[in-house]
VMD Tcl script that draws the C-alpha trace (Angstrom):
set ca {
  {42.25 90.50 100.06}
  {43.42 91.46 103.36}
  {40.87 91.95 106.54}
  {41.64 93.98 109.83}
  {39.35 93.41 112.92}
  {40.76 95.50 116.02}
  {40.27 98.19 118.26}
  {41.74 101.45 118.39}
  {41.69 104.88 120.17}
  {43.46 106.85 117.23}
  {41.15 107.22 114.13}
  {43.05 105.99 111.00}
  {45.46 103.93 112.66}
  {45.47 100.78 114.20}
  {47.85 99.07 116.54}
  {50.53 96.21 115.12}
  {52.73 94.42 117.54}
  {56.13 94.54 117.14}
  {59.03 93.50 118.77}
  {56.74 92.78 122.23}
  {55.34 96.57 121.52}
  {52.05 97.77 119.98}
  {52.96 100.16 117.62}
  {50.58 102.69 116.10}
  {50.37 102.68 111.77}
  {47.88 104.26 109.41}
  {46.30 102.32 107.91}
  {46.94 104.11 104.31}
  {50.97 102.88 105.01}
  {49.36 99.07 104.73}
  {47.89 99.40 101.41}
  {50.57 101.48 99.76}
  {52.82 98.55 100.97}
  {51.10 96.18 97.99}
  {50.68 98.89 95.18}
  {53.57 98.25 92.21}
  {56.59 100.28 94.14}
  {56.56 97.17 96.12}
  {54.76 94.47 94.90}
  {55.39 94.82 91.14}
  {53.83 91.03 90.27}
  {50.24 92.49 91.91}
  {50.29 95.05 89.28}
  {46.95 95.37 87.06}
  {45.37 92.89 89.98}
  {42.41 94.17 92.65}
  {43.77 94.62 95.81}
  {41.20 94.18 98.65}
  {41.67 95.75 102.56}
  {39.16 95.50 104.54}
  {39.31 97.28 107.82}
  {36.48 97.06 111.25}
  {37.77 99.35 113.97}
  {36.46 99.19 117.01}
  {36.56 102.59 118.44}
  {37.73 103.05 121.94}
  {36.89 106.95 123.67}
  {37.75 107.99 126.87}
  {35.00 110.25 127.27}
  {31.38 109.05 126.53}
  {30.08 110.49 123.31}
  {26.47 111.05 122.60}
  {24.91 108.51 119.96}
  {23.88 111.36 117.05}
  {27.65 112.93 117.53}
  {28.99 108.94 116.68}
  {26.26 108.55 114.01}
  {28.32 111.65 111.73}
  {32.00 110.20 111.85}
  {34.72 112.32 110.17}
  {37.58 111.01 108.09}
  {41.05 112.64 108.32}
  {43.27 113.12 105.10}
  {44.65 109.75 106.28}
  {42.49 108.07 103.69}
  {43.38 109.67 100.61}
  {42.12 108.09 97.28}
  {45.39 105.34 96.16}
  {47.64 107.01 93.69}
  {46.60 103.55 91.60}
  {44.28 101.84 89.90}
  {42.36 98.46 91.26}
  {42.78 98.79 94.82}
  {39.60 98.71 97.32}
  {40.23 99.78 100.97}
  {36.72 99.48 102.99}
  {37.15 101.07 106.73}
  {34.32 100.52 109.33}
  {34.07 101.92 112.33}
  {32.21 99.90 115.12}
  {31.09 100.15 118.48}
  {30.74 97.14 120.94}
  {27.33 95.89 119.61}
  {28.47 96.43 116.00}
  {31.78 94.83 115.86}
  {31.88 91.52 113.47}
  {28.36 92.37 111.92}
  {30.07 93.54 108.79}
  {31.93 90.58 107.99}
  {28.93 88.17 109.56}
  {26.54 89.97 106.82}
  {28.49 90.05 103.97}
  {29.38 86.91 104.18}
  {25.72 86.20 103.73}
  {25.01 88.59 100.94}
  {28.44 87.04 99.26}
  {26.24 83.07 99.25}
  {22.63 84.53 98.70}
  {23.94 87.65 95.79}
  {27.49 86.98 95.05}
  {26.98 85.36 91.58}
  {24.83 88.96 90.70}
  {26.40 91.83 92.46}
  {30.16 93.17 93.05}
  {31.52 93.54 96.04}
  {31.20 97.58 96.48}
  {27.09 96.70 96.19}
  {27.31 93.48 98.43}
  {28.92 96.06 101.23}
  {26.90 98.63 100.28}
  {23.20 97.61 100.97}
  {24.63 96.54 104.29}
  {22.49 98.42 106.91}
  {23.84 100.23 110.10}
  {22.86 101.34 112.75}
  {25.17 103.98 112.86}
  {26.42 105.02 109.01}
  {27.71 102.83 106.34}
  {31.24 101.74 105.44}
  {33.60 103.87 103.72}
  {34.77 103.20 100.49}
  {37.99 104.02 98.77}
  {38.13 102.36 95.14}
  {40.14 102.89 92.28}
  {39.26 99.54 90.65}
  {39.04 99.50 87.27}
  {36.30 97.16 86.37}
  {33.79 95.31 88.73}
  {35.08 92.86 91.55}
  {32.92 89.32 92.27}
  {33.74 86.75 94.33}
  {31.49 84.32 92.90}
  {32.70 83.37 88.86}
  {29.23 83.64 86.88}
  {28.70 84.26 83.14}
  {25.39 86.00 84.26}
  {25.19 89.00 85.86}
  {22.72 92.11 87.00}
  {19.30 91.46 84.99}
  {20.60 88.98 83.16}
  {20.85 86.31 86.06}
  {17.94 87.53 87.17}
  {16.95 85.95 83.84}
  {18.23 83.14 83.93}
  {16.84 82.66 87.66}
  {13.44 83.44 85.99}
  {14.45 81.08 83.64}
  {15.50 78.14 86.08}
  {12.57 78.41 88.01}
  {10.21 77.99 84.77}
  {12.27 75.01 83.73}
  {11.79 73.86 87.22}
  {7.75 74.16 87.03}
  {7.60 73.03 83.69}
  {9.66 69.60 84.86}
  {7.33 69.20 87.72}
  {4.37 69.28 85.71}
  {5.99 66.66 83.14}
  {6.05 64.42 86.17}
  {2.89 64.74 87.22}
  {1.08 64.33 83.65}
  {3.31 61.53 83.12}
  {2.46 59.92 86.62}
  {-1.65 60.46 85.82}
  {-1.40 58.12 82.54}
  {0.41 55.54 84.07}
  {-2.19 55.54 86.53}
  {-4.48 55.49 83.70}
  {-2.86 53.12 81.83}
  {-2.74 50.72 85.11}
  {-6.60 51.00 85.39}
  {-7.03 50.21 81.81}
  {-4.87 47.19 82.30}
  {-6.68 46.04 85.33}
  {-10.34 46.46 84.00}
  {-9.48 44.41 80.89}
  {-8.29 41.68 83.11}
  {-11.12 41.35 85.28}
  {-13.86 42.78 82.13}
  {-15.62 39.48 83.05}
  {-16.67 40.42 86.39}
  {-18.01 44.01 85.27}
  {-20.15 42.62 81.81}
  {-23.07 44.87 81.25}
  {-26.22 43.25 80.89}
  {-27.28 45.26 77.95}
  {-25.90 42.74 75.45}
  {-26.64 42.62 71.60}
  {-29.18 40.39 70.22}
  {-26.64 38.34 68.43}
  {-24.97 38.01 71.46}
  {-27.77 36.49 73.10}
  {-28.63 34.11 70.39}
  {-25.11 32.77 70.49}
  {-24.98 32.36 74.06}
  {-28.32 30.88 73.68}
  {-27.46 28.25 70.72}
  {-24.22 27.61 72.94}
  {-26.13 26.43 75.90}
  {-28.53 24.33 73.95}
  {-25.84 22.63 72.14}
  {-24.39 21.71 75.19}
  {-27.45 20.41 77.09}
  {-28.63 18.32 73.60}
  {-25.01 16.94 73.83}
  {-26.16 15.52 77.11}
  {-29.04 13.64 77.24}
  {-27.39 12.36 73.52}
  {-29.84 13.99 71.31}
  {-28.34 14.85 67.76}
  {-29.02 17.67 65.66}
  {-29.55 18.80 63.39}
  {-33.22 17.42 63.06}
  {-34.11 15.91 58.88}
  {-37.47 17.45 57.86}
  {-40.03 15.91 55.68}
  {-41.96 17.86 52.27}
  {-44.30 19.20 54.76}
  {-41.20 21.16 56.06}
  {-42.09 19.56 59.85}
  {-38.66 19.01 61.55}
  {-38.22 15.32 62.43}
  {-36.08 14.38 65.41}
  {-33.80 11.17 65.60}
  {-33.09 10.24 68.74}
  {-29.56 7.82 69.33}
  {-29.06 5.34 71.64}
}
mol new
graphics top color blue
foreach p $ca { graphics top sphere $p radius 0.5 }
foreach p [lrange $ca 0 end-1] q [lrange $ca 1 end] { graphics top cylinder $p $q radius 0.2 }
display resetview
């Protein structure tokens, strides 16, 4: 891929320095330079040229008279397949904005589109870039075994995979939270015992005090009883 950024007065040529001299060429003598009479190893291969001219006029034209540019015979179609040639013209305020914005669609688009619809959708001001292609099958510059609707796919795809991670986290985060309040109320269950407690409960608590107070002042039980089943209470000591 080859790119051309310079100003000219002469539309389809631009100006090459040679031996200390600017010399005029068309620009269709730089591309036929690479096609297989020449460059017979860049057979069956794209050949990109990308050309922003910055035209120069002597005489002030009138904005809708710019906005309807004609092309001379200069830019006939390539007598070959898979070469590109893109040729913008540009004023002062334009010049570089082609380049600046397709650089941007090429990161944000380049794994979907080719490069005829990155350069393309690229608005103007003035009127859009022409094309010349004889390419054979699509061009990308980004390698991607999606493309069209089926990376939007798999972008649908990614960002559901994305969500569906996200919420993993989060119900995974709430029962560890759970789980940590669990684990704290059973440690300190002592301090949150509900008064409502069973009747056996009670009684045990109950017999477990008095055993311990009996055990205290030394009084044994359990108490003997008589035949007139009247409990009879030996005191130690």
């Amino acid at each position: 891929m080859l790119f051309f950024s310079c100003s000219t007065k002469l539309d389809g040529k631009i100006y090459i320095r040679f031996k200390e001299k600017d010399m005029p060429v068309d620009i269709q003598q730089i591309w036929t330079q690479f096609t297989c009479n020449y460059c017979k190893g860049l057979r069956n291969k794209p050949k990109i040229f990308i050309f922003e001219i910055r035209m120069i006029h002597e005489v002030a034209f009138e904005s809708t008279q710019f906005r309807a540019p004609t092309y001379s015979l200069t830019y006939d179609t390539p007598p070959e397949a898979d070469i590109l040639v893109i040729y913008n013209k540009t004023t002062d305020e334009t010049h570089g904005k082609l380049m600046n914005k397709l650089g941007k669609h090429m990161r944000k688009y380049g794994q979907r589109e080719d490069i005829i619809t990155l350069v393309s959708c690229i608005p103007s001001n003035n009127f859009r870039p022409m094309i010349i292609s004889t390419l054979t099958k699509k061009f990308y510059f980004t390698p991607s075994e999606y493309r069209g609707h089926h990376y939007n796919l798999y972008e649908i795809e990614k960002e559901l995979t994305y969500i569906l991670q996200q919420m993993k986290v989060s119900v995974d985060s709430a029962q560890e939270k759970v789980k940590e309040k669990k684990k704290i109320k059973k440690r300190f269950s002592f301090l949150f015992r509900p008064n409502g407690n069973s009747n056996d409960e009670q009684e045990k608590e109950s017999e477990e005090r008095h055993s311990r107070e009996t055990e205290t002042r030394g009084l044994t039980l359990p108490a003997t009883h008589d035949s007139n089943d009247n409990f009879r209470f030996t005191y130690s000591g």
